[in-house]
N, C-alpha and C positions, 0 to 999 in steps of 0.2 A: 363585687364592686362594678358598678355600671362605668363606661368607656367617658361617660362625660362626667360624673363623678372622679375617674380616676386624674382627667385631666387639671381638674379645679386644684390636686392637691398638688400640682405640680409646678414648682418655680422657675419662672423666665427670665433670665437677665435679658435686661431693655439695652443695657450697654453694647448687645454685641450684635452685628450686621445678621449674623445666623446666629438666631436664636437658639438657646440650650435648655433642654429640660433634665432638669437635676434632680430625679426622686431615683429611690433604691428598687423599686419591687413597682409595676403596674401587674393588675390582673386584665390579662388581655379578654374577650370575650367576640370582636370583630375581627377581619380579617387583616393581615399586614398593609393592605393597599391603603387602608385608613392613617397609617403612618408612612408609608410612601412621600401619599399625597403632601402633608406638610413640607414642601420646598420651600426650601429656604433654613433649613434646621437641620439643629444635626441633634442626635440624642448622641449623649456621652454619659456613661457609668450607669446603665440601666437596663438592667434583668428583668425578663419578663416568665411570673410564671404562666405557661402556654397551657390555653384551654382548660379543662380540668386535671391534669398532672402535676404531680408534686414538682416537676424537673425545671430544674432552674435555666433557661435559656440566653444565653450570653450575647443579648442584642446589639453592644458596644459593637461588637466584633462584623456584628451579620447587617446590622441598619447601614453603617459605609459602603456595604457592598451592593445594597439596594436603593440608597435614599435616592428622591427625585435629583437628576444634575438638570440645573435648568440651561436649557439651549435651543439653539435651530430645530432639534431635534421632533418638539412638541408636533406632537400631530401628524405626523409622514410615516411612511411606509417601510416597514425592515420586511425583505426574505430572508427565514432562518432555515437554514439545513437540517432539520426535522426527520430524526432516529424513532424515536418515539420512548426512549430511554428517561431515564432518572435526569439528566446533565440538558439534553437539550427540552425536558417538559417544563422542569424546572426555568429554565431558560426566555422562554415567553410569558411567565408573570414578571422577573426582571428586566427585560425587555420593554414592557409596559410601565412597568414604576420607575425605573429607573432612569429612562429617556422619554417614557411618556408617546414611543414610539404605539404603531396600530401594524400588527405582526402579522406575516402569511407563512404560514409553514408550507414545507416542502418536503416529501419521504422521496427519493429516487429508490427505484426498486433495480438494484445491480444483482441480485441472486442472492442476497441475505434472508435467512428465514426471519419471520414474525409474516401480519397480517397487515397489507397497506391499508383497507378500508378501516381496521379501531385503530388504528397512528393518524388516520385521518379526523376519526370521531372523537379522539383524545385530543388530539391539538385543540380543538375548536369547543370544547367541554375546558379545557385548560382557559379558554377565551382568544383563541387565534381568530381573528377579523376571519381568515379565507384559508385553506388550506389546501394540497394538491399530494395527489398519489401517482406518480409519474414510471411507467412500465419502460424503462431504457436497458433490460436486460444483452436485446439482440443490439443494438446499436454497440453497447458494451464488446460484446463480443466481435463484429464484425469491425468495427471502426477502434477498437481500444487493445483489445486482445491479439485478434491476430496479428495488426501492425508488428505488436510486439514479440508473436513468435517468430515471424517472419527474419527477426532481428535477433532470434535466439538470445529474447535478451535475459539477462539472468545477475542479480544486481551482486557484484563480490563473486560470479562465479555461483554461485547459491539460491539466490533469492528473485523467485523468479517477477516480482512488480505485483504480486495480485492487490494490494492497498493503494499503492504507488499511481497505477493507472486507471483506478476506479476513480479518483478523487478531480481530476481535470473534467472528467462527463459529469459526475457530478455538478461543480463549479459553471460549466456550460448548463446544465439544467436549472440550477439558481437563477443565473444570467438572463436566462428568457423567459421565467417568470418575474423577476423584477420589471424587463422593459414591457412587458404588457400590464402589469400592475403597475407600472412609473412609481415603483419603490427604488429610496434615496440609498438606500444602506442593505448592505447584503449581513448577516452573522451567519458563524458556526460554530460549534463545541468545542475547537481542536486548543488543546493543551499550550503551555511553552516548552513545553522540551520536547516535543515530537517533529517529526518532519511535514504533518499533516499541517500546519499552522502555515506552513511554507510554501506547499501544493494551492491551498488554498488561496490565501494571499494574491501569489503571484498569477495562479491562473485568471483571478475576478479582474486584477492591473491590467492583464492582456488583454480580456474579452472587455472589460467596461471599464475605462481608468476615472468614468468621474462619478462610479459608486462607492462609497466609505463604506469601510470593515468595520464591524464590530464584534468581538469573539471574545465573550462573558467568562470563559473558564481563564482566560490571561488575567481580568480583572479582579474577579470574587474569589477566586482560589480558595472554595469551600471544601468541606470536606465531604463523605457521602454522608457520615451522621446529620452534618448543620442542612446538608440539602436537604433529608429527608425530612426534617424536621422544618424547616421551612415550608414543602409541601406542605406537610401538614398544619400548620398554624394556619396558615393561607388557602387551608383546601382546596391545596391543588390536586386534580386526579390522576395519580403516578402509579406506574406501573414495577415494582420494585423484586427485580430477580433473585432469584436464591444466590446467597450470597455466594461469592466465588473470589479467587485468590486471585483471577486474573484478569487481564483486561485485552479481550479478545473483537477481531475483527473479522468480518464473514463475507463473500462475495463468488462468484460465479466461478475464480479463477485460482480462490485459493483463503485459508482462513490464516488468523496470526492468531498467536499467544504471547503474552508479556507479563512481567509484575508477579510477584508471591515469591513463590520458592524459586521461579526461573534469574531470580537475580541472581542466585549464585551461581556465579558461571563453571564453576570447579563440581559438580552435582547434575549426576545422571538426570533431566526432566520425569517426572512422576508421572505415570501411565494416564492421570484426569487431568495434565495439561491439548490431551488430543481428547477430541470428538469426532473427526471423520473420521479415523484409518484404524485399523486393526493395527493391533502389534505384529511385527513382521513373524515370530515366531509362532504366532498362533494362527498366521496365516493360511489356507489351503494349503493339502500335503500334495497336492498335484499341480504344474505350474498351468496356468491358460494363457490361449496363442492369440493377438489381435489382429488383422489387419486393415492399419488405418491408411487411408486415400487421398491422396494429393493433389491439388488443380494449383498452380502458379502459385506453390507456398502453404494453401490454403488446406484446412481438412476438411474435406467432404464429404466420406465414409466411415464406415465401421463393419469389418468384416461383408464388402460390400455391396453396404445397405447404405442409398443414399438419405443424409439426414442434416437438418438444420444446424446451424453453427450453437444455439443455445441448448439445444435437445443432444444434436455429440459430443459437447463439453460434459452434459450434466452425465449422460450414460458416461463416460471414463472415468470423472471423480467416482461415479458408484462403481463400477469394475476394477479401479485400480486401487480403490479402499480399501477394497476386500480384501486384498493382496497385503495389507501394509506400506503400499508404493506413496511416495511423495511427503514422508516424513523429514523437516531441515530442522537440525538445531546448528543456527547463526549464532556468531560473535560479530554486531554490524555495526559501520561505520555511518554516526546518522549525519544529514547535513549537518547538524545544530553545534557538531565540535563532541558529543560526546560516545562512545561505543554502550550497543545494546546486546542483551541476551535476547533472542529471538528465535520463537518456535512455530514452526510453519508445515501446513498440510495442504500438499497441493497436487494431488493426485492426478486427473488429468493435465496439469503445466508440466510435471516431470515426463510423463509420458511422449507428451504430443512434441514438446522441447526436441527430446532425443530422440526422437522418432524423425521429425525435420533436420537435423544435424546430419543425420545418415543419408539420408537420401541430397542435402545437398553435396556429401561427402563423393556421391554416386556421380552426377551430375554436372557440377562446378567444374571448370579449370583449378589448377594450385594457385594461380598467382590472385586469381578471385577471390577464391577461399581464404588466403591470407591477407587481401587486403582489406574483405567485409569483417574480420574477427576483429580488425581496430574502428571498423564502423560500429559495428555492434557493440562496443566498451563504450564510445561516447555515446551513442542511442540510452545504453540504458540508465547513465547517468546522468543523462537530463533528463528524463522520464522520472528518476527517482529524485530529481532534486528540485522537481516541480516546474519542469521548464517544458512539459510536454507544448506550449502553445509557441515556442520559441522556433523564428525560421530556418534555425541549425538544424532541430529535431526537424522538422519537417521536411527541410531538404535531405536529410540523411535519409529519410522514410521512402523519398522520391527514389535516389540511388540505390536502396532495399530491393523496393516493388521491382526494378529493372532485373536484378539478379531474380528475382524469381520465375523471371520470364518460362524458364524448364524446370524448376522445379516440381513437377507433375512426376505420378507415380505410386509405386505402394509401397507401407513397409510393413514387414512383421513383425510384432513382438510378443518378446516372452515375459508374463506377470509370475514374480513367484518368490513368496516371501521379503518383501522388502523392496525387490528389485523391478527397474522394466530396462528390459537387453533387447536392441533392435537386434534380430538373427535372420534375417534375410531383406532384399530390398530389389525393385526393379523398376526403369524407368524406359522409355521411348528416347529419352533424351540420355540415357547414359553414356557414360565415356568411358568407361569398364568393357573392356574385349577382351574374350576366354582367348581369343587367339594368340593375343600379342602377351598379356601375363600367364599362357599356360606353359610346364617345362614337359609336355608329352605331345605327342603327335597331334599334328594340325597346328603347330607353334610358327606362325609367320613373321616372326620378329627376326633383324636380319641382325644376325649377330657379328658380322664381322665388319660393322658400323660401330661397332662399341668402342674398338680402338683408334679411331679417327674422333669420336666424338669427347675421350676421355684428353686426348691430345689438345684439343682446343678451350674444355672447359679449363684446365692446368693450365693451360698455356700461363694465364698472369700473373699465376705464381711463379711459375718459373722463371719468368720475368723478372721477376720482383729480386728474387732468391739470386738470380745473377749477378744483379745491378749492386745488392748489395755486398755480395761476397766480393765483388772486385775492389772493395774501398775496403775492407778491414784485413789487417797482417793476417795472415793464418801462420802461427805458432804452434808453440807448445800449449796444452790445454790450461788455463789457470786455477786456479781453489786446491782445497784437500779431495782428494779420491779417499772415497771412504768402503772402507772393503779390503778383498784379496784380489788380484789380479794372476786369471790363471792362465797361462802360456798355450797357445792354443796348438794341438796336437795333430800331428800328419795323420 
């Protein structure tokens, strides 16, 4: 049955502002844009069998999540955050039909595998106006990363941001391709129950508050079958992964796992929830020693070879893989109000992490050290709750950078099964003297200061313990003694 054929048999009610088409069964033969198009209508109660397949396609459900909404929107410009996945390919024929918007895709290359130039040939084969393959890897690292090791930041004690802080560079790379394309409205794929809706959001408010959001997956809440299928009625050209139980995130500083079996939180993760690391037990039977180099925080070596901050991140995820090192299974508290199972590999973060811990442990005064570990709890929980653009973070970044002024040096460590153990460390700027903590010859700590000094720190206690003893009876002792009491012998 031809498409204008099908149409002929199909009944309008005149009565109603949007028009309804009321048939059971069209055989489709054109693309969905052909019913996009008709704005101003809604189909209700109409299955479509798609292409040549027997399969009955439940339009009712998937046309509201597509039909034209007529608005401002006609005609202008959206940037979409462009993966090159099923969710956001899908995404730019919606985009089009559905606001009638003219789409510029966007891939930011943060250290994820695939291929940026066919995510670029695929957006624009999908029908994206313009598209961009944008290399922000070092920027990632030098400007997003090490802020954050700097800050030992580590989300729950655990989690060390590798999602968390890719997602504001990202939003900053959106941003500056909209203002040179004078696009009105930025999109991106991120869900409603994740935190990523939130990163997002709020970083686009900060850098540009008078670009509108639009983010398809809050609205259409398809599933992957109705997606797929959508493609395909619509020939769109998708690129569709072997299927997998989870739904994972990939980046320079660290990968996640979520979804399948990992929702049971009471159940060991199954060895195909991880891709980078070895299992610690099948790790090498001999441990390997690192030593990595330090300028004001920063890591600039590796067993010292000086190397680029993207080039000695990638060398540690591969050396500390090897190991098993940087495996987390989280129980995490998301912004959104709800707790996740979360499985995370992040091999050089755990490393490089405890590697700077040590050496500022080397370094630092105590009362620094203690008073950056409550810097570093808020650091990382505006970093994770999407507030990296906010003047708190920023100024806490400021007061960071300061303390790292001597953090310069080296540290060693030991890789080995599972583990990285910093075992040695030295710095120009240490505050560690063999003299003064040694208890053998050459000990020039004066010890007969120790009792002048223990008199002063007591002192307020015993102050205290005075003041109070002088106000209360001293009696007999009061309650039950519970016991024997034995007569104490000459």
């Amino acid at each position: 049955m031809s498409w204008v054929g099908s149409l002929k048999k199909m009944s309008i009610k005149r009565d109603d502002p949007y028009q309804t088409i009321g048939v059971s069964g069209v055989a489709v033969g054109t693309q969905l844009t052909v019913l996009a198009r008709m704005s101003e209508r809604r189909l209700r109660q109409v299955s479509i069998v798609a292409g040549k397949s027997s399969t009955l396609y439940n339009f009712r459900r998937v046309f509201r999540k597509i039909e034209m909404q007529p608005s401002k929107s006609q005609g202008k410009k959206v940037v979409l955050a462009y993966s090159g996945g099923l969710d956001t390919s899908v995404a730019i024929r919606w985009l089009q039909e559905r606001y009638g918007l003219e789409v510029i895709a966007v891939s930011v290359d943060v250290g994820q595998p695939g291929n940026m130039d066919e995510e670029v040939k695929r957006a624009k084969d999908i029908g994206a106006a313009n598209a961009y393959a944008i290399d922000a890897k070092e920027e990632f690292a030098e400007s997003y990363i090490f802020p954050s090791l700097k800050a030992n930041a580590m989300y729950e004690g655990a989690y060390p941001l590798s999602t968390a802080i890719a997602r504001p560079l990202i939003v900053k790379k959106l941003v500056e391709v909209a203002e040179k394309e004078g696009a009105s409205y930025i999109a991106h794929g991120c869900t409603a129950k994740g935190n990523d809706q939130v990163r997002f959001d709020v970083s686009i408010g900060a850098l540009a508050p008078s670009i509108e959001i639009i983010a398809p997956m809050r609205e259409w809440v398809m599933t992957r079958e109705e997606e797929i299928e959508y493609a395909r009625v619509g020939k769109i050209p998708i690129k569709v992964k072997k299927e997998t139980p989870y739904s994972t995130d990939e980046n320079l500083w660290g990968r996640s796992a979520e979804c399948g079996v990992l929702e049971d939180a009471a159940q060991e993760p199954p060895e195909d929830a991880y891709e980078w690391t070895t299992a610690p037990a099948k790790g090498p039977d001999k441990p390997e020693y690192l030593e990595i180099g330090f300028e004001s925080g920063v890591p600039v070596s590796l067993n010292g070879t000086k190397m680029k901050p993207v080039a000695l991140v990638q060398k540690l995820n591969e050396v500390a893989a090897k190991h098993g090192v940087g495996r987390i299974d989280h129980i995490e508290n998301r912004l959104v109000g709800i707790k996740s199972r979360e499985i995370y590999e992040c091999p050089a973060a755990t490393v490089l992490i405890g590697a700077h811990i040590d050496l500022e442990k080397l370094v630092l005064p105590r009362d620094l050290l203690s008073f950056k570990s409550i810097v570093e709890q808020k650091f990382t929980e505006l970093a994770y709750d999407g507030l990296w653009f906010s003047p708190l973070r920023e100024s806490l970044s400021a007061f960071v950078d300061k303390t790292q002024d001597v953090v310069s040096g080296t540290v060693r460590v030991r890789l080995y099964k599972g583990s990285s153990v910093p075992v040695g460390r030295s710095s120009p700027y240490a505050l560690y003297t063999t003299s003064l903590a040694t208890y053998d010859k050459g000990d020039k700590f004066d010890h007969t200061a120790a009792k002048g000094f223990i008199y002063v720190w007591g002192l307020p206690l015993r102050t205290i313990a005075t003041a109070h003893r002088s106000k209360v009876k001293m009696g007999e002792p009061s309650g039950t003694v519970v016991g024997k009491v034995r007569k104490r012998t000459k």
